[in-house]
C-alpha positions in Angstrom: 43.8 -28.1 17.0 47.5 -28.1 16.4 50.1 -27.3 18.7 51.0 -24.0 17.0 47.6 -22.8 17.6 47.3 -23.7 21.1 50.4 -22.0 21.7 49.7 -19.2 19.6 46.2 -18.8 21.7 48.0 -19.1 25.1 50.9 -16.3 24.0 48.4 -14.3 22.9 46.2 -14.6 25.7 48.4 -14.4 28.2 49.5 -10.9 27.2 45.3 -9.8 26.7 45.1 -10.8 30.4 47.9 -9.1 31.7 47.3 -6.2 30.6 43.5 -6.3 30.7 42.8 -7.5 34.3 45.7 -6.5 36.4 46.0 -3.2 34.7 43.0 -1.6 32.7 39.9 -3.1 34.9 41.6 -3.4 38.2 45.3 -2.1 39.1 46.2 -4.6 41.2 48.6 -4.1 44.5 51.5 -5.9 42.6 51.8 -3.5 39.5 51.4 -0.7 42.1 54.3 -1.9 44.1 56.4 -2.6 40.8 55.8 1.2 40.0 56.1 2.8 43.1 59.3 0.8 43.6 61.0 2.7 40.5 59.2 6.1 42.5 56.7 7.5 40.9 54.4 9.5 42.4 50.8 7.3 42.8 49.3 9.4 39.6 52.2 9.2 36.9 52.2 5.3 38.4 48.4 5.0 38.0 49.3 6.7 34.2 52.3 4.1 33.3 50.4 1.2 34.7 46.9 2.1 32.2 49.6 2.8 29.4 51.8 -0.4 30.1 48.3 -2.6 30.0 47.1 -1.1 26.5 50.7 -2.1 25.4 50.3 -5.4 26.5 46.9 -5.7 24.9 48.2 -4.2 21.1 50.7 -6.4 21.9 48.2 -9.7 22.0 46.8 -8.8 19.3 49.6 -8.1 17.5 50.8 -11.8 18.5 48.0 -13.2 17.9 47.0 -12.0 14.3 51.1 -11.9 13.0 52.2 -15.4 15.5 54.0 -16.4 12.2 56.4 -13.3 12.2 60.2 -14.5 13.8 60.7 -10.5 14.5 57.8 -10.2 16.1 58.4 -13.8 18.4 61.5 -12.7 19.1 60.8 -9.2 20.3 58.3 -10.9 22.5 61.0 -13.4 24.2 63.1 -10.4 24.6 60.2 -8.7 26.2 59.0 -11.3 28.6 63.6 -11.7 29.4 62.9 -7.8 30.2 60.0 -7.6 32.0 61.6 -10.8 34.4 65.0 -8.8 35.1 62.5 -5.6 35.8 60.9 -8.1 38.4 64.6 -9.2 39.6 66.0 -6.0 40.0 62.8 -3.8 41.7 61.3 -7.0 43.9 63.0 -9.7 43.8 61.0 -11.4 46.9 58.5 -11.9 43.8 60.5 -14.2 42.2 59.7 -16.5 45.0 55.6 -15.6 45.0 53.1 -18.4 43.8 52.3 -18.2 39.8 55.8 -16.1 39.9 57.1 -14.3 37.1 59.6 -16.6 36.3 56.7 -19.6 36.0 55.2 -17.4 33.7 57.1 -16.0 31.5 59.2 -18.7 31.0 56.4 -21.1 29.9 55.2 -18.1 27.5 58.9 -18.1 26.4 58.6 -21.8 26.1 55.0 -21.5 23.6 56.8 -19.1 21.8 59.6 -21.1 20.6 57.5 -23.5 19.4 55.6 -21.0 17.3 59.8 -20.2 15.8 60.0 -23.9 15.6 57.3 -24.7 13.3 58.3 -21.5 11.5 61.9 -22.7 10.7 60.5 -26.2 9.4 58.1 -24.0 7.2 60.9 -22.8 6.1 62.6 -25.8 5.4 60.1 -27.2 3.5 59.2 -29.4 6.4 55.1 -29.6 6.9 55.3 -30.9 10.4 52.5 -29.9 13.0 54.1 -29.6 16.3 
């Protein structure tokens, strides 16, 4: 299995879990926090938390069947950027949390620049696997 591939299963992945797990099966304390610290009431939070975990899912999927797709890659860069300033401004004692946010997302950030890496040497006529 090439590089791509393993990133493009660990982007894609990463994004299924987050929003399966900590928001469709289980809300966990965390994402209850994160909401309640922009104050909602607990059932527009318990709402926005179900919605924001669908998202995240499409949005797996949507990385993983179009990985090859620099708009797409990019808007998911800018998204995980997002979601760690949304961290950094509401808690910021997360940032400092094992398995953080900013371990996270930056290693996601990290797999997805080499999925726009191997698409720019596509591009350039270079057939290099990563």
């Amino acid at each position: 299995m090439s590089s791509v591939q393993i990133a493009r299963y660990i982007v894609s992945f990463s994004w299924l879990y987050h929003g399966i797990f900590p928001k469709l099966v289980h809300i966990a304390p965390l994402e209850k926090l994160m909401t309640a610290s922009i104050g909602f009431s607990e059932e527009a939070s318990y709402f926005i938390t179900k919605a924001a975990g669908v998202g995240e899912v499409l949005f797996g999927l949507l990385i993983f069947v179009f990985y090859r797709s620099k708009l797409l890659l990019f808007f998911n860069i800018l998204a995980l950027c997002g979601l760690l300033l949304f961290v950094a401004i509401l808690q910021p004692t997360l940032l400092i949390e094992a398995f953080n946010p900013v371990t996270t997302n930056i290693a996601i950030i990290g797999l997805s620049l080499i999925l726009l890496a191997d698409l720019n040497q596509s591009k350039n006529g270079v057939n290099a696997k990563v």
